[in-house]
Every structure is written in structure tokens, then in C-alpha cells.
Backbone bond lengths (Angstrom), bond angles and torsions (degrees), N, CA, C in turn:
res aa  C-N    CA-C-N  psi(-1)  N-CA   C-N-CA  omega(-1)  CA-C   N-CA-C  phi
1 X - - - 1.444 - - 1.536 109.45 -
2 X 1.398 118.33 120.13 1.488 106.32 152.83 1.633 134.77 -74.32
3 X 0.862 124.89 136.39 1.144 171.97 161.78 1.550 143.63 -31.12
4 X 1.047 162.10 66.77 1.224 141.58 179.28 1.640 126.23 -151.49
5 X 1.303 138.16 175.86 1.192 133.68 163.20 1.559 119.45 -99.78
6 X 1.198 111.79 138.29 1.577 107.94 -178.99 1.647 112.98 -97.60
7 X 1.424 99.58 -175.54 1.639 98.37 178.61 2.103 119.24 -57.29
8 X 0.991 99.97 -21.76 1.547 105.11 179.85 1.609 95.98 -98.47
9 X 0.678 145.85 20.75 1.828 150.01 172.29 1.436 101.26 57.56
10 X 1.367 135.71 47.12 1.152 128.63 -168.52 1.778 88.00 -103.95
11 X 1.679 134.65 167.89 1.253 128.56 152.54 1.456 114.18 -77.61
12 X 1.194 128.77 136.53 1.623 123.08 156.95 1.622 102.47 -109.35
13 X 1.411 64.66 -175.27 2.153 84.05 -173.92 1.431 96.45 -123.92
14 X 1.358 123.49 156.70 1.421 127.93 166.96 1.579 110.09 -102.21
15 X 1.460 111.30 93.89 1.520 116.33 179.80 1.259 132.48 -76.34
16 X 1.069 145.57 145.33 1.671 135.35 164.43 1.654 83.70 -120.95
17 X 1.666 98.09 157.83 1.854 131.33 173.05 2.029 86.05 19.15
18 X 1.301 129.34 49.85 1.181 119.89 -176.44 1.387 149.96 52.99
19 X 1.601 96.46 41.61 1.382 106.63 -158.42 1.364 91.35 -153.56
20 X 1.154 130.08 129.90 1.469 152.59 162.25 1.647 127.19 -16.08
21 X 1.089 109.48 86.46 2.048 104.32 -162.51 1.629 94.89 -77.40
22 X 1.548 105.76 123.52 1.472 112.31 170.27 1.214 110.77 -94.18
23 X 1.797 122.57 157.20 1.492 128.66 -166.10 2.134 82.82 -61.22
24 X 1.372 94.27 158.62 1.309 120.72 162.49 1.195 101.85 69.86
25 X 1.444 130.23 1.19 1.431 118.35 167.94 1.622 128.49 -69.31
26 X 1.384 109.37 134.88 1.516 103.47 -164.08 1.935 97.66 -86.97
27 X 1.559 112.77 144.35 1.274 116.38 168.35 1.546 120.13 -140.15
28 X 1.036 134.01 144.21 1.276 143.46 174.03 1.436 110.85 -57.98
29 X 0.993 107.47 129.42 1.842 105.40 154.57 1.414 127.22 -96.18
30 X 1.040 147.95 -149.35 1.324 147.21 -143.16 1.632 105.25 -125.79
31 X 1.615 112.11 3.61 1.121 121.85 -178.22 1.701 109.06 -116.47
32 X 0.932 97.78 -20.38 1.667 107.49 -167.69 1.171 137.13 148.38
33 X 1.163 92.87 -37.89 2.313 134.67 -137.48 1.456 84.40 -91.47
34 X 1.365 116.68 140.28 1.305 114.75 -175.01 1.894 100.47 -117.91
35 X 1.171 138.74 159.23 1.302 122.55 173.44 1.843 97.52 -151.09
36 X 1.136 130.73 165.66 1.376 129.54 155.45 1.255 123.47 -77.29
37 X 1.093 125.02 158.43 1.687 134.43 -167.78 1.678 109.72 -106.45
38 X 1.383 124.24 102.02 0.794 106.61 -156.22 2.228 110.49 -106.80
39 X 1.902 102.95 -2.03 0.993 113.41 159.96 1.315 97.56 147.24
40 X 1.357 135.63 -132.53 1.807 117.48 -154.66 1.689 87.41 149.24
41 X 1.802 83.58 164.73 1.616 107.79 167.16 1.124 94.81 -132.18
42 X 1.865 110.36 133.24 1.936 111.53 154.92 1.215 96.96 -62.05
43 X 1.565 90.78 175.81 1.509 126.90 -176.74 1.573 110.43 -55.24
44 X 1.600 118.26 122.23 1.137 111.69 -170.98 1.566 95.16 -101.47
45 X 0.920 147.98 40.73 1.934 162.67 -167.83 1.687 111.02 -170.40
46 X 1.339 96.71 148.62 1.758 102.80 154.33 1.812 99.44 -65.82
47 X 1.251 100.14 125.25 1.629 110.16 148.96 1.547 102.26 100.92
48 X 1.465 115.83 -4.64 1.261 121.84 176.90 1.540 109.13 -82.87
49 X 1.584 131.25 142.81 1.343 132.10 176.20 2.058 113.02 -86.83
50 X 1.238 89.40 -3.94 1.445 83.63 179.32 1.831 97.69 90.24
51 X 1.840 98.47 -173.59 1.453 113.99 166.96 1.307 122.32 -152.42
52 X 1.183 117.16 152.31 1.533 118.71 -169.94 1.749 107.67 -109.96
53 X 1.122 133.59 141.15 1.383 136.15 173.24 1.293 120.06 -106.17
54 X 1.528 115.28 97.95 1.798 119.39 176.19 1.204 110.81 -86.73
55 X 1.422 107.92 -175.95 1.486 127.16 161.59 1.773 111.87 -62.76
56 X 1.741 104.80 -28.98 1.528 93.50 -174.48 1.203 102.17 -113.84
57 X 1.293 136.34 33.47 1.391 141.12 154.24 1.637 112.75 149.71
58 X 1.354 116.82 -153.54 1.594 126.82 158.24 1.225 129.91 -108.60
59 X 1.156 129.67 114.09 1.928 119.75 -166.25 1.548 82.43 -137.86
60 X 1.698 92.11 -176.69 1.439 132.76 -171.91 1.585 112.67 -74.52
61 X 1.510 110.11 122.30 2.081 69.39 -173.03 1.289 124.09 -83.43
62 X 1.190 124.21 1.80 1.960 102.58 153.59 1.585 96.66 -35.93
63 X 1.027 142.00 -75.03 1.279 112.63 -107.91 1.788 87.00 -82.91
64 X 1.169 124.81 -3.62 1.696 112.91 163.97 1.732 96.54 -99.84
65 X 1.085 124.43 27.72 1.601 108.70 167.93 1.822 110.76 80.45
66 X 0.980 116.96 -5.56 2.017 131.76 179.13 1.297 96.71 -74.15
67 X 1.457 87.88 165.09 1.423 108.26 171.93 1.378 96.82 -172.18
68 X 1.446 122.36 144.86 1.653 125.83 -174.16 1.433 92.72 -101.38
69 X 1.537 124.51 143.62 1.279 155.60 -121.74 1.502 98.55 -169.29
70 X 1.737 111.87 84.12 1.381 103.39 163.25 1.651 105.29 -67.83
71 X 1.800 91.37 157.94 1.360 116.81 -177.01 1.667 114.96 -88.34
72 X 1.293 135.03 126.03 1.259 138.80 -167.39 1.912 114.23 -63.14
């Protein structure tokens, strides 16, 4: 599972379709292009989406379908 702390120090999770993205998992983006996940920071602000870290760079995670998921 990845991992992280957000701006309120809470833990999140880095989710895809609601399910737990593990390091090295490969995912599609919104183009086709598939890359591995190699881990991320949540949102360090209100209103910020955070970032995810692949093999083919760092983006937003829409664009692999994620979303960080604080933990209860």
C-alpha cells in the first residue's frame, strides 16, 4: 500500500477504482500509456489533489484514475 501524510497529519492511502495502489503497480492513464507507481505525496493544502510518482514522471492522480483516501 502506498502511503503518506497529508496537510492535517492524518495517514492516506493512494487508491485507484477503490482499492489500495501497491508500490510497483503498473496503471494506465487517461491516455493509454501505462507506467508503474512508484509512491506519491497527499495533498499538502486544503483543495490540493496531492501527487503520485511513476516510472514516467510525477502527475496528479486523476490522470492514473487515484485519489488519496485519508484513513479513519
Amino acid at each position: 500500500m502506498i502511503t503518506s501524510t497529508d496537510h492535517a497529519g492524518r495517514t492516506c492511502t493512494l487508491t485507484h477504482n477503490g482499492s489500495p495502489v501497491k508500490p510497483g503497480e503498473i496503471l494506465e492513464d487517461f491516455r493509454g500509456d501505462q507506467a508503474r507507481i512508484l509512491g506519491g505525496q497527499a495533498p499538502h493544502k486544503p483543495g490540493s489533489t496531492g501527487q503520485i510518482h511513476t516510472s514516467a514522471g510525477n502527475y496528479y492522480p486523476s490522470v492514473f484514475g487515484c485519489t488519496w483516501e485519508a484513513q479513519p
